[in-house]
ROZAFI-535140 format. One record per residue (C-alpha): residue number from 1; residue in three letters; x, y, z. Coordinates in pm, 1 decimal, padded with zeros to 6 digits. Each point is the difference from the previous one (the first is absolute). Last residue first. Example, Ala and Ser with C-alpha at 12.3 -4.5 7.8 and 13.67 -1.06 7.14 Angstrom:
BEGIN
> k|r|u|v|w
> 2|SER|01367.0|-00106.0|00714.0
> 1|ALA|-00137.0|-00344.0|00066.0
//
This chain:
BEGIN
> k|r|u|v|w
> 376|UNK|-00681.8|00914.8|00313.2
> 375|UNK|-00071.1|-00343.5|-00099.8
> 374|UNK|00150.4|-00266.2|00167.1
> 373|UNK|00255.6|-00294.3|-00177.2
> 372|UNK|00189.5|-00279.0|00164.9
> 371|UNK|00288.5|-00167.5|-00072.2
> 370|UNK|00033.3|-00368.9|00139.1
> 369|UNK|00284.9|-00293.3|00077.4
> 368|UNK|-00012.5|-00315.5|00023.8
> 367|UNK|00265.5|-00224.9|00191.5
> 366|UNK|00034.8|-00399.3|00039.0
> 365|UNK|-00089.1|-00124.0|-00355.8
> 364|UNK|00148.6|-00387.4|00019.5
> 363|UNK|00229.1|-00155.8|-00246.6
> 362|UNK|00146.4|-00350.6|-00136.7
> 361|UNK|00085.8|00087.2|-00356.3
> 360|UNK|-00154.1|-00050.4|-00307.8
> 359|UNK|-00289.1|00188.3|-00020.8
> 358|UNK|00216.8|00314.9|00130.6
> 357|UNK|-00022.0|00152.3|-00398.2
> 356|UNK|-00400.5|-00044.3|00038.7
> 355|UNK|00044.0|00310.5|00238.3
> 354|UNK|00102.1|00193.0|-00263.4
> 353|UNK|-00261.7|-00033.6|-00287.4
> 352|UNK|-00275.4|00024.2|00286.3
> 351|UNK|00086.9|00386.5|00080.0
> 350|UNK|-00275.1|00001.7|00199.0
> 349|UNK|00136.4|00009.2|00353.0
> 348|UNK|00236.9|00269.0|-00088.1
> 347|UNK|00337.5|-00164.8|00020.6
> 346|UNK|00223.3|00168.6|00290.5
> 345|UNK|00338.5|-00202.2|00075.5
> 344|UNK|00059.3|-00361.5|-00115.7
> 343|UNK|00257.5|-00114.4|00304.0
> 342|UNK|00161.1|-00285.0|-00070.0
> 341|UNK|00136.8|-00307.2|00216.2
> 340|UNK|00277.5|-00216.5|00091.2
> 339|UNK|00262.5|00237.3|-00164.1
> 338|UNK|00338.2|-00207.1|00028.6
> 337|UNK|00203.1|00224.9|-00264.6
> 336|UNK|-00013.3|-00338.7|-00252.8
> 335|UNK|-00354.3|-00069.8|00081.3
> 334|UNK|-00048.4|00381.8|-00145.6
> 333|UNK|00189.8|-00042.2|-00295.3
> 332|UNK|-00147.9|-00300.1|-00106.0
> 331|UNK|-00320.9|00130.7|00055.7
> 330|UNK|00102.0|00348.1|-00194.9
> 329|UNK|00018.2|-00129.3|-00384.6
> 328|UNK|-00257.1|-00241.2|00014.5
> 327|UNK|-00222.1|00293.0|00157.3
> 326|UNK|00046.0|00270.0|-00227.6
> 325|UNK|-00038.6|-00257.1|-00332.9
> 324|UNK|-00358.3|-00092.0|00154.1
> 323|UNK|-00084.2|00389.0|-00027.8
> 322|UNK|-00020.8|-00044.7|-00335.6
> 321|UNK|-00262.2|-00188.8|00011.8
> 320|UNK|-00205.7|00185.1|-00264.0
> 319|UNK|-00227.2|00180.4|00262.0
> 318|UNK|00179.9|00304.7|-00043.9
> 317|UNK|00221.7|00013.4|-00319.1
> 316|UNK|-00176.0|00297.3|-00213.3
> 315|UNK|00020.0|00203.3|00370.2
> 314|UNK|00353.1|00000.1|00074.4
> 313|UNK|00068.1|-00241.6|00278.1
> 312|UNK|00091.1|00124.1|00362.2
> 311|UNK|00039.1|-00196.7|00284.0
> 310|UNK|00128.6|00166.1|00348.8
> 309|UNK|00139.9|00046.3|00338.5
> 308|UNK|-00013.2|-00385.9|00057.6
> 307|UNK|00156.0|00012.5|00304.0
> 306|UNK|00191.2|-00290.7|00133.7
> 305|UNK|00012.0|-00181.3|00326.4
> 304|UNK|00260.7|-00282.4|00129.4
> 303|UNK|00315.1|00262.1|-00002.5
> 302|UNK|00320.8|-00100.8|00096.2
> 301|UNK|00251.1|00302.3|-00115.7
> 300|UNK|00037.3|00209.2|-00299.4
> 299|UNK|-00352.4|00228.6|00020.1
> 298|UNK|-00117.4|-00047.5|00367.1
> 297|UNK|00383.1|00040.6|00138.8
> 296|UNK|00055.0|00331.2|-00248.0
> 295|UNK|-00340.5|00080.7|00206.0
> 294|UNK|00139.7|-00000.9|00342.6
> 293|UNK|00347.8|00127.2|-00088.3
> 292|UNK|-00163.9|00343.4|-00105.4
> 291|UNK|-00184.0|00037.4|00367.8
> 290|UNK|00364.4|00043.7|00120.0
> 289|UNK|00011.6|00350.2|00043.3
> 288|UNK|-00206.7|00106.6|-00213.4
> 287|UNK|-00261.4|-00138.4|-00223.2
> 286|UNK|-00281.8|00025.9|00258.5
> 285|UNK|-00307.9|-00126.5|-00045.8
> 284|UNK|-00012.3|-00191.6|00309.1
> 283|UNK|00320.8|-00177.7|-00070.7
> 282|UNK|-00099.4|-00313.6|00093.7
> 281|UNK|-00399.2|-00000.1|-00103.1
> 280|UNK|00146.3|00101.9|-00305.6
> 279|UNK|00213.7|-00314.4|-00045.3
> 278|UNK|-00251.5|-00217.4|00127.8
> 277|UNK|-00202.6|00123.6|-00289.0
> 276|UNK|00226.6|00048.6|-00254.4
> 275|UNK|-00105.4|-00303.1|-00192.7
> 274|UNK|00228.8|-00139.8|-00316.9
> 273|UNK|-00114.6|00180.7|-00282.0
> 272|UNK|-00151.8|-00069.7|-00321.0
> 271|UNK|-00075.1|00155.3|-00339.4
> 270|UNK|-00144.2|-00156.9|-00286.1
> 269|UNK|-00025.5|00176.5|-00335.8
> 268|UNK|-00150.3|-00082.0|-00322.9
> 267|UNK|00009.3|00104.7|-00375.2
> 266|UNK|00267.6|00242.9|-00072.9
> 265|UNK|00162.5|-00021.8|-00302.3
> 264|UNK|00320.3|-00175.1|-00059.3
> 263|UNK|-00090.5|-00032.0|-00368.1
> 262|UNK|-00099.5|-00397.5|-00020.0
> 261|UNK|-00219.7|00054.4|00330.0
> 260|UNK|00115.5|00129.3|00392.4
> 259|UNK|-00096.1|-00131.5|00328.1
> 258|UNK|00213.1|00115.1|00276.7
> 257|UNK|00043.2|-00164.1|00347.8
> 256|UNK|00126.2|00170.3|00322.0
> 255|UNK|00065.8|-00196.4|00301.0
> 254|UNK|00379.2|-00101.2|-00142.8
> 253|UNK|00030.8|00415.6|00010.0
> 252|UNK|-00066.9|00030.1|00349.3
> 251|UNK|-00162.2|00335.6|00018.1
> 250|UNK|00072.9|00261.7|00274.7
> 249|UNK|00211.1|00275.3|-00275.7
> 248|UNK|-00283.0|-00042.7|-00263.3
> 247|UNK|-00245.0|00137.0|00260.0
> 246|UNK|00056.1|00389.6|00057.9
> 245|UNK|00217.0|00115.1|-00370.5
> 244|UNK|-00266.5|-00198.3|-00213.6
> 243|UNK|-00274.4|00119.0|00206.7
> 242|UNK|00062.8|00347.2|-00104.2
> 241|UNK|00112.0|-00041.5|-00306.3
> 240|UNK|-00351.4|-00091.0|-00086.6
> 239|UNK|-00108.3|00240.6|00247.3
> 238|UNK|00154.1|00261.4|-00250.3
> 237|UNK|-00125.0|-00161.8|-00302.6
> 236|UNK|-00378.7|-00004.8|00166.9
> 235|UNK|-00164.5|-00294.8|00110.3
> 234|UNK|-00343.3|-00093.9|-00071.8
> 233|UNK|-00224.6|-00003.7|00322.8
> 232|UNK|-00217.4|-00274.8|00045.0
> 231|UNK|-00350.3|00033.7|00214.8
> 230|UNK|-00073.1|-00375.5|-00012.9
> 229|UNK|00154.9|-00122.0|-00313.5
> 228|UNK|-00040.2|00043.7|-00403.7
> 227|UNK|00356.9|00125.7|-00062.3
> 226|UNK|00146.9|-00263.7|00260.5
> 225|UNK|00206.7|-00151.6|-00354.2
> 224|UNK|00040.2|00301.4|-00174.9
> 223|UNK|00173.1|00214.2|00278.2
> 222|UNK|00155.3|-00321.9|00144.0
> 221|UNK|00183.1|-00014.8|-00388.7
> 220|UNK|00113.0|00329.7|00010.6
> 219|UNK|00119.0|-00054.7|00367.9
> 218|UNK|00204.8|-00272.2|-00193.0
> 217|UNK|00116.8|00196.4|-00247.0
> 216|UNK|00149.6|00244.2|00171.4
> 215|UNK|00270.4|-00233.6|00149.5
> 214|UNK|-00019.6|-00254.3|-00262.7
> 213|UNK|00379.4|-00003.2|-00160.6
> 212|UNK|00142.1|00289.5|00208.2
> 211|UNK|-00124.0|-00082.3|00315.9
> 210|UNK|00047.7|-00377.2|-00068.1
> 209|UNK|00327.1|00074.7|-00133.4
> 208|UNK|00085.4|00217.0|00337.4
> 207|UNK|-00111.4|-00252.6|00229.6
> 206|UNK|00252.2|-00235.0|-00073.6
> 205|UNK|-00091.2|-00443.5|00005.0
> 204|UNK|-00290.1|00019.6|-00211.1
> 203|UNK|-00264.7|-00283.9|-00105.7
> 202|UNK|-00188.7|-00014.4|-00380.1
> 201|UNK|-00324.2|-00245.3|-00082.5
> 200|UNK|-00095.5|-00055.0|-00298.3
> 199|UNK|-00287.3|00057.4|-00239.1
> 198|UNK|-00031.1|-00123.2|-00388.4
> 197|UNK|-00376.9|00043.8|00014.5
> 196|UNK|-00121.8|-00394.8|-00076.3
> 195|UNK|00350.9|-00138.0|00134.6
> 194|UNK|00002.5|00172.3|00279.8
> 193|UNK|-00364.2|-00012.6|00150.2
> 192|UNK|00008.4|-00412.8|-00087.6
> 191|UNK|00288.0|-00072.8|00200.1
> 190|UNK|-00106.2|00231.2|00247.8
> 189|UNK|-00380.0|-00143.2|00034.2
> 188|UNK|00244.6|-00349.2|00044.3
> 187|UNK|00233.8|00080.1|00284.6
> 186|UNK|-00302.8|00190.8|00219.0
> 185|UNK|-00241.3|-00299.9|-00047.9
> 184|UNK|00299.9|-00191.1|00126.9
> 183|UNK|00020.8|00167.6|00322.7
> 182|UNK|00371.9|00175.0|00035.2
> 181|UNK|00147.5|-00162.2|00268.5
> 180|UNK|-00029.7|-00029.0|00393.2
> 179|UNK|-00249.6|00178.2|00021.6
> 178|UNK|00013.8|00335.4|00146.2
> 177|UNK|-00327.7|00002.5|00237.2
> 176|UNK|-00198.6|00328.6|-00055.7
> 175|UNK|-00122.3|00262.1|00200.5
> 174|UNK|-00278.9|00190.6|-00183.8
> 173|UNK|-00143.4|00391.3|00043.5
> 172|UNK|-00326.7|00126.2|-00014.4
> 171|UNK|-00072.8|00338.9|-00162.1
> 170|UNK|-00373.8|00155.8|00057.0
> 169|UNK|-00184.7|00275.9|-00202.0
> 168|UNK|-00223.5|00269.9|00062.0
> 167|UNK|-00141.3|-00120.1|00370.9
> 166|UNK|-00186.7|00302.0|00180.8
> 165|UNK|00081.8|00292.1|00217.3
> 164|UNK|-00256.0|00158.9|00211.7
> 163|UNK|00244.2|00086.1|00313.2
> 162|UNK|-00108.2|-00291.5|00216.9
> 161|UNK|00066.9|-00212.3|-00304.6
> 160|UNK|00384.2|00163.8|00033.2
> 159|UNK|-00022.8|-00075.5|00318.0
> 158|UNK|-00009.1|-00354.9|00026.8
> 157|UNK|00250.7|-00055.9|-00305.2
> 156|UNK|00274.2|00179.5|00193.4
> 155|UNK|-00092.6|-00215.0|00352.4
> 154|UNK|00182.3|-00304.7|-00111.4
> 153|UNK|00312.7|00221.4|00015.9
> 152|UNK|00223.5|00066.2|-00296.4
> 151|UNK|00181.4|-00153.2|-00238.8
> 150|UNK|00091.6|00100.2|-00348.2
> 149|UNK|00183.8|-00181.8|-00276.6
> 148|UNK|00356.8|00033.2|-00233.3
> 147|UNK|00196.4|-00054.9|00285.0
> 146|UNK|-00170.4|-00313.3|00088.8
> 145|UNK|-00241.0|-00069.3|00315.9
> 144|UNK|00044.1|-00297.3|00286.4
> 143|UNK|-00381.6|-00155.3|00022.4
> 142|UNK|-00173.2|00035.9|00287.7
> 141|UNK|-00224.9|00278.0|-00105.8
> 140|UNK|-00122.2|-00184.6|-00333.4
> 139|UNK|-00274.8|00152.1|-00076.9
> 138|UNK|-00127.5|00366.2|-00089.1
> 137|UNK|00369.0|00172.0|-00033.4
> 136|UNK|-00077.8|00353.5|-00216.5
> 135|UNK|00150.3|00000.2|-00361.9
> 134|UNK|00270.9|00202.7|-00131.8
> 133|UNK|00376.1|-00001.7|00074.7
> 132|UNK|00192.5|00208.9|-00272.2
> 131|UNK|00026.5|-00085.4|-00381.5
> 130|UNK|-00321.0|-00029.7|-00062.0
> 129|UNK|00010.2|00372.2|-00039.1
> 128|UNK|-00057.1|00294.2|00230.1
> 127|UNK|-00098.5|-00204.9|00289.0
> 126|UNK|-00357.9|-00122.3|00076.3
> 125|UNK|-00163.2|-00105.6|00332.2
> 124|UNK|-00186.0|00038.4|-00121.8
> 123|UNK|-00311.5|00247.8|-00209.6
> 122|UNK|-00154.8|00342.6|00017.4
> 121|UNK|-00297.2|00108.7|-00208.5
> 120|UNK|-00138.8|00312.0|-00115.6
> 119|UNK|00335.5|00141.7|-00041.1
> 118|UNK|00032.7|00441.7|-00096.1
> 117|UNK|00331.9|00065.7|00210.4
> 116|UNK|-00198.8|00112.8|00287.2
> 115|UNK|-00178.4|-00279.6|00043.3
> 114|UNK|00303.2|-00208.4|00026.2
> 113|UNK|00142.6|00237.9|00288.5
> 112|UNK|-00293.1|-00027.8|00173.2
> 111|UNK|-00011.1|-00385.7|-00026.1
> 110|UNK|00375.0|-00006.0|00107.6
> 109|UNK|-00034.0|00189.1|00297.3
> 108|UNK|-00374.3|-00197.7|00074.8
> 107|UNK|00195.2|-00306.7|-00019.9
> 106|UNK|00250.0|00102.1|00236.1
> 105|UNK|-00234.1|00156.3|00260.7
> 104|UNK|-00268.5|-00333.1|-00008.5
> 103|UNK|00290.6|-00235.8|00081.6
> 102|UNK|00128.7|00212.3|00301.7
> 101|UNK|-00301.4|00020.0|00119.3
> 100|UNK|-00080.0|-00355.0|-00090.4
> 99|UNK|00338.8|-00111.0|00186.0
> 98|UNK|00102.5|-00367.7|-00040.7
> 97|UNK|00350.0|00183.4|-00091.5
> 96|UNK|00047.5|00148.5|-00358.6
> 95|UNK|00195.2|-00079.7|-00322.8
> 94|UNK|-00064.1|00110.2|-00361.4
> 93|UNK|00248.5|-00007.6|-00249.4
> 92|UNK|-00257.3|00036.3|-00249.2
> 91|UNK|-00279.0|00216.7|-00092.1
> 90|UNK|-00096.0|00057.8|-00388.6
> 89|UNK|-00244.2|00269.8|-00148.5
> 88|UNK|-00229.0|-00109.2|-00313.5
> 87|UNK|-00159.7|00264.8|-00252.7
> 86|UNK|-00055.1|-00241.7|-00242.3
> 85|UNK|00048.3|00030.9|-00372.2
> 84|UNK|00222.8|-00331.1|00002.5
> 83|UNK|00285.2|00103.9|-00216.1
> 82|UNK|-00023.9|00342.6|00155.4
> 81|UNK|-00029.7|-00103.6|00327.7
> 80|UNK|00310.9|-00259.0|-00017.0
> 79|UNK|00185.2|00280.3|-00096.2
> 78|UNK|-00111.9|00222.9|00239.8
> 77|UNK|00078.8|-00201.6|00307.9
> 76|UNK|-00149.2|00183.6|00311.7
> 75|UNK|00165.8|-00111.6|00275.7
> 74|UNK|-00132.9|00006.0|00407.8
> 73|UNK|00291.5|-00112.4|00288.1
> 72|UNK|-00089.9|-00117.0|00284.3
> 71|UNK|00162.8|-00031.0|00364.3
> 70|UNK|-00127.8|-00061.7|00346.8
> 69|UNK|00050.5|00026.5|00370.3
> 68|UNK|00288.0|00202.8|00034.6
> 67|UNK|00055.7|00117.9|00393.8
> 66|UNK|-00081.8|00364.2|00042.0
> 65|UNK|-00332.2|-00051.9|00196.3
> 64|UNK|-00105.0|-00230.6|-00253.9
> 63|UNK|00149.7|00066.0|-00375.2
> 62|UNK|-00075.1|-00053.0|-00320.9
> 61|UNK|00243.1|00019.5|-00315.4
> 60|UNK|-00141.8|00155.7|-00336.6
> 59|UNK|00210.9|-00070.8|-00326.3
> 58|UNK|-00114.1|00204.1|-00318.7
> 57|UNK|00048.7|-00140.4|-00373.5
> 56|UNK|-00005.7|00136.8|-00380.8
> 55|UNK|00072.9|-00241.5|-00234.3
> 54|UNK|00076.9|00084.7|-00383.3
> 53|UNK|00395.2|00093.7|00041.2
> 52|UNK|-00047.1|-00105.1|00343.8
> 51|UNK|00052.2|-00374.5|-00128.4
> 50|UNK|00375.8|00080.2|-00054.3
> 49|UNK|00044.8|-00025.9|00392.7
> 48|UNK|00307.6|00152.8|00139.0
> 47|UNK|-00082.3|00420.3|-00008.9
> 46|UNK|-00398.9|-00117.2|00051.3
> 45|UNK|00137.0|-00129.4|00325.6
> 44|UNK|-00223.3|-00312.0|00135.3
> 43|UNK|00174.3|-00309.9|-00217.3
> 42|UNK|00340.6|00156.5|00203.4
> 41|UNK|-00107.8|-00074.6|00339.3
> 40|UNK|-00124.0|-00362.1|-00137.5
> 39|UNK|00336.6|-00037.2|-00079.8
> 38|UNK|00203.2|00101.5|00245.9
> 37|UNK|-00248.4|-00140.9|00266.9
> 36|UNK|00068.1|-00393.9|-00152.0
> 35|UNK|-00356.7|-00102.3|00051.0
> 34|UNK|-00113.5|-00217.0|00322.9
> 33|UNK|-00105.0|-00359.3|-00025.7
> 32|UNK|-00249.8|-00022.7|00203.1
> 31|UNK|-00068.9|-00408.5|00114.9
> 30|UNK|00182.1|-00043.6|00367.8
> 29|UNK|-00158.7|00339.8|00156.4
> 28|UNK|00188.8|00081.9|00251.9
> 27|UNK|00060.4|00397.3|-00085.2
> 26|UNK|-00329.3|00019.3|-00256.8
> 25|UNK|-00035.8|00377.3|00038.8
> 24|UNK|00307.7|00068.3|-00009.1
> 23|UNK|00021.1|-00068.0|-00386.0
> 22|UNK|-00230.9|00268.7|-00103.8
> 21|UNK|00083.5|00248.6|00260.5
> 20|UNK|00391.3|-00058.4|-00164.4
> 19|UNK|-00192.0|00116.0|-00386.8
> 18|UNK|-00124.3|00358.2|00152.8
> 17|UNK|00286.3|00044.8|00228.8
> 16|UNK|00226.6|-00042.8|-00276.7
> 15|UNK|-00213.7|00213.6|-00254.3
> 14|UNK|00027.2|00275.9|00264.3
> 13|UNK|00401.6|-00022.8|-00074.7
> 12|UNK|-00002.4|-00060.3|-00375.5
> 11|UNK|-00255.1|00306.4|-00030.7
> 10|UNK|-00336.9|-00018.0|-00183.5
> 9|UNK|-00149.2|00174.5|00255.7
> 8|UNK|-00247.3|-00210.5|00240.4
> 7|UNK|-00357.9|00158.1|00016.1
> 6|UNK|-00139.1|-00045.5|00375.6
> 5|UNK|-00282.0|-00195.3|00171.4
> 4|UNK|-00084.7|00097.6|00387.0
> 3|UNK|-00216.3|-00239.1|00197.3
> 2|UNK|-00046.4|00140.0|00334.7
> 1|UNK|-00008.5|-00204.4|00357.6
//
């Protein structure tokens, strides 16, 4: 049996195959959550993705006697290079059977191809910003997946070490009781927080105020606030607009909190979704025909899981307990909608300032997550 690996044009209809290999492979599995295949298509054509303006990318696929085996995809991220003065190649989107062959072909393709763009060092799984799924599944195998999060096989981890790759950072993840009110520690730090800064909190009911009141400012404000994180990736005006345009059409608005001071400035954002796990699993990743009504269910009907998507705080207010004002102003919110529990997302597993904002709830940390680094 031969092992043959192959380079995947940046074509909406090899794309397809490329991103439906990665959501095959887990047919029966009860915790993937597979990726809407529109959109994770469309993050792989430079002609769709603003991040090719200063990302260059090349997606292998492997195959076994003609059937597809595996799939990578290697990045090199300049701007992130230049601010770091690495020479650093990405892989992500990776997916491949129990198959070392198979294993050892696609990581070799994208090795090669890093070397030959000049990288000393490859890193992932990695996208092209933090904005797609980064972050390779290390525990938690039992445990049903979000759409902002990876899964993969227990056997992932085993041969990357097989391969010479090595820890560089870990994310672990929280699940988290809703209480049945806000705590009061949470009622009085935001008592104090807005009368000392002058801060409130602001809720929208249309979609186009909030795009046109904080739409860019917002993603200014996650640019500052993950500035200093893992491997960050400052967003451009165009994938600014970008985002805007692809996720402010799937939020719920009352799952949306603002923070803003005297002016109406930007100070804090918290943005949650009810889960589109199920949902996903439903439709397969398939918006059409009817995969659509499975996710308008998830986000307007009975829900008992949320996603916290994200917290962001501009910088000169982090660790003031600010954050405190995000979560009196959602809990009430989220017992109203029925949400039993929440889902934290990626935290890198030193990032102590925002783990000590789950203190108060009933949790447990039932995923982590790891990138690794080898030297080329």
């Amino acid at each position: 049996m031969s092992v043959e690996v192959k380079i995947i044009t940046p074509s909406r209809k090899e794309l397809k195959k490329y991103v439906r290999f990665g959501i095959d492979l887990y047919k029966g599995n009860d915790c993937f959550v597979p990726p809407l295949v529109s959109e994770e298509t469309e993050t792989l054509m430079p002609d769709k993705n603003p991040a090719f303006e200063y990302c260059d990318a090349c997606s292998f696929m492997a195959f076994r006697d003609g059937k597809p085996a595996g799939r990578i995809t290697a990045i090199v991220n300049e701007l992130v290079n230049e601010r770091t003065g690495k020479k650093e190649a990405r892989f992500g989107f990776v997916d491949f059977t129990d198959d070392a062959e198979v294993v050892d072909a696609l990581f070799n393709a994208a090795e090669n191809w890093s070397r030959a763009k000049g990288m000393t060092e490859i890193i992932g799984p990695m996208g092209f910003t933090d904005m797609d799924h980064e972050g390779m599944l290390v525990e938690g195998f039992d445990e049903l997946g979000t759409m902002a999060t990876i899964y993969n096989y227990a056997y992932y981890p085993e041969h990357m070490q097989r391969l010479g790759y090595t820890k560089d950072t870990d994310w672990v993840e929280f699940r988290m009781t809703v209480p049945d009110s806000v705590p009061d520690k949470f009622l009085r730090i935001t008592d104090i927080v807005k009368k000392k800064y002058g801060l409130r909190n602001l809720s929208y009911t249309s979609r186009k105020k909030l795009k046109d009141d904080y739409g860019v400012a917002l993603f200014e404000l996650i640019n500052q606030a993950y500035d200093g994180l893992y491997g960050y990736s400052p967003l451009s005006p165009a994938q600014i607009e970008y985002y805007i345009d692809k996720y402010l059409g799937i939020l719920r608005l009352d799952c949306v909190s603002i923070i803003v001071d005297k002016d109406n400035s930007l100070v804090g954002v918290g943005i949650s979704i009810p889960s589109f796990s199920k949902a996903l699993q439903k439709s397969r990743g398939k918006l059409m025909p009817f995969g659509w009504i499975h996710l308008l269910k998830a986000l307007k009907g009975k829900n008992d899981v949320v996603d916290l998507m994200l917290v962001a705080i501009k910088p000169e207010y982090q660790s003031k307990g600010v954050n405190a004002l995000l979560f009196a102003d959602l809990i009430p919110v989220f017992k109203k909608n029925g949400y039993k529990w929440a889902e934290s997302n990626l935290e890198l597993e030193d990032n102590a300032n925002v783990q000590l904002q789950w203190q108060y709830f009933e949790r447990r940390q039932h995923r982590r997550r790891r990138a690794f680094r080898k030297s080329l």
